[in-house]
N, C-alpha and C positions, 0 to 999 in steps of 0.2 A: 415796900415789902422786902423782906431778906429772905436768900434764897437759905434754906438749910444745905449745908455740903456734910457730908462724913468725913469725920475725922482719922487722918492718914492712922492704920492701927501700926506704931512702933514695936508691937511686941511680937512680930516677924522676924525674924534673925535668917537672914542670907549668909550661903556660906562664902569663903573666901576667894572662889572660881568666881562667880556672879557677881562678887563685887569689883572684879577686877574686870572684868567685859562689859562694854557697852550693851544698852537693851537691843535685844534683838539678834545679836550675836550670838546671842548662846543658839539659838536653831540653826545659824550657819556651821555652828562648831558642831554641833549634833549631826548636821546634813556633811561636812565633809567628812568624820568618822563614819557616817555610814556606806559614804563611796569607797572610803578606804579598804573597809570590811569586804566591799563587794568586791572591788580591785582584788583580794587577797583569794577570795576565794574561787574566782574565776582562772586563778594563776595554778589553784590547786588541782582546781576540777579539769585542767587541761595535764597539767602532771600526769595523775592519775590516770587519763584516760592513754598519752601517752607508753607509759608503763604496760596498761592493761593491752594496749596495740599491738606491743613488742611483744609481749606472752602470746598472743593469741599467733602472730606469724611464726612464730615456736611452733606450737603446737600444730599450726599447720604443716608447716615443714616437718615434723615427726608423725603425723598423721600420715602425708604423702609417703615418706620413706616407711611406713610400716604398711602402706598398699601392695608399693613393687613388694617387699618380701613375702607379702601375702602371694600375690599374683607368683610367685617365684617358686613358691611353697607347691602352689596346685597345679604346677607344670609338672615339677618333678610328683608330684602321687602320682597325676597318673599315665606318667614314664615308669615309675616304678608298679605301677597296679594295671598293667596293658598286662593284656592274656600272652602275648606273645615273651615279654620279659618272665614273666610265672613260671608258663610251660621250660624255659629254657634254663631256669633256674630248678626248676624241679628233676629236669634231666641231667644237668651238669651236677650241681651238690649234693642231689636225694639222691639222684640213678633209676628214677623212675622212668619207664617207658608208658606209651599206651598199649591200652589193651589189643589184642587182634579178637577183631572183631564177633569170632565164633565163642568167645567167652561174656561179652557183653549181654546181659540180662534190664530187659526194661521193663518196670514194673509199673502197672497204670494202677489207677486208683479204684 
């Protein structure tokens, strides 16, 4: 009894990569482009993240320097907003006095 085989179908056409590679190699070539790819983009994702490091200690470092100026800011209000600089400013540039006190009027609600 003969066994039936199929016959090889010829009317396949590979292209000119594939004929040039042994079988089985095209998946190595496929697997080492994709390490490749990976290589690449691991190189990138470290770049960037680099970059994004360097910004960010930026920005800290101007964060920090715009705290002191803050904290520097509300020294001086309230140096300049103490009742004692006020009243003395008010007597020295205005000419204002206080009242004596038989003129003082307090009015309750």
């Amino acid at each position: 009894m003969k066994a039936i085989l199929p016959k090889p179908n010829r009317l396949i056409k590979r292209g000119p990569l594939v004929e040039l590679l042994p079988r089985g190699s095209m998946s190595v070539l496929l697997l080492g482009l994709l390490v490749l790819g990976t290589a690449l983009g691991v190189v990138y994702t470290k770049y960037l993240n680099r970059n994004l490091h360097s910004e960010l200690q930026q920005l800290q470092a101007t964060r920090d320097q715009l705290h002191v100026e803050w904290t520097q800011l509300l020294l001086e209000q309230g140096t300049l907003g103490s009742d004692v600089r006020v009243e003395k400013v008010a007597r020295e540039t205005l000419g204002m006095i206080t009242a004596p006190s038989n003129q003082i009027v307090v009015i309750k609600p």
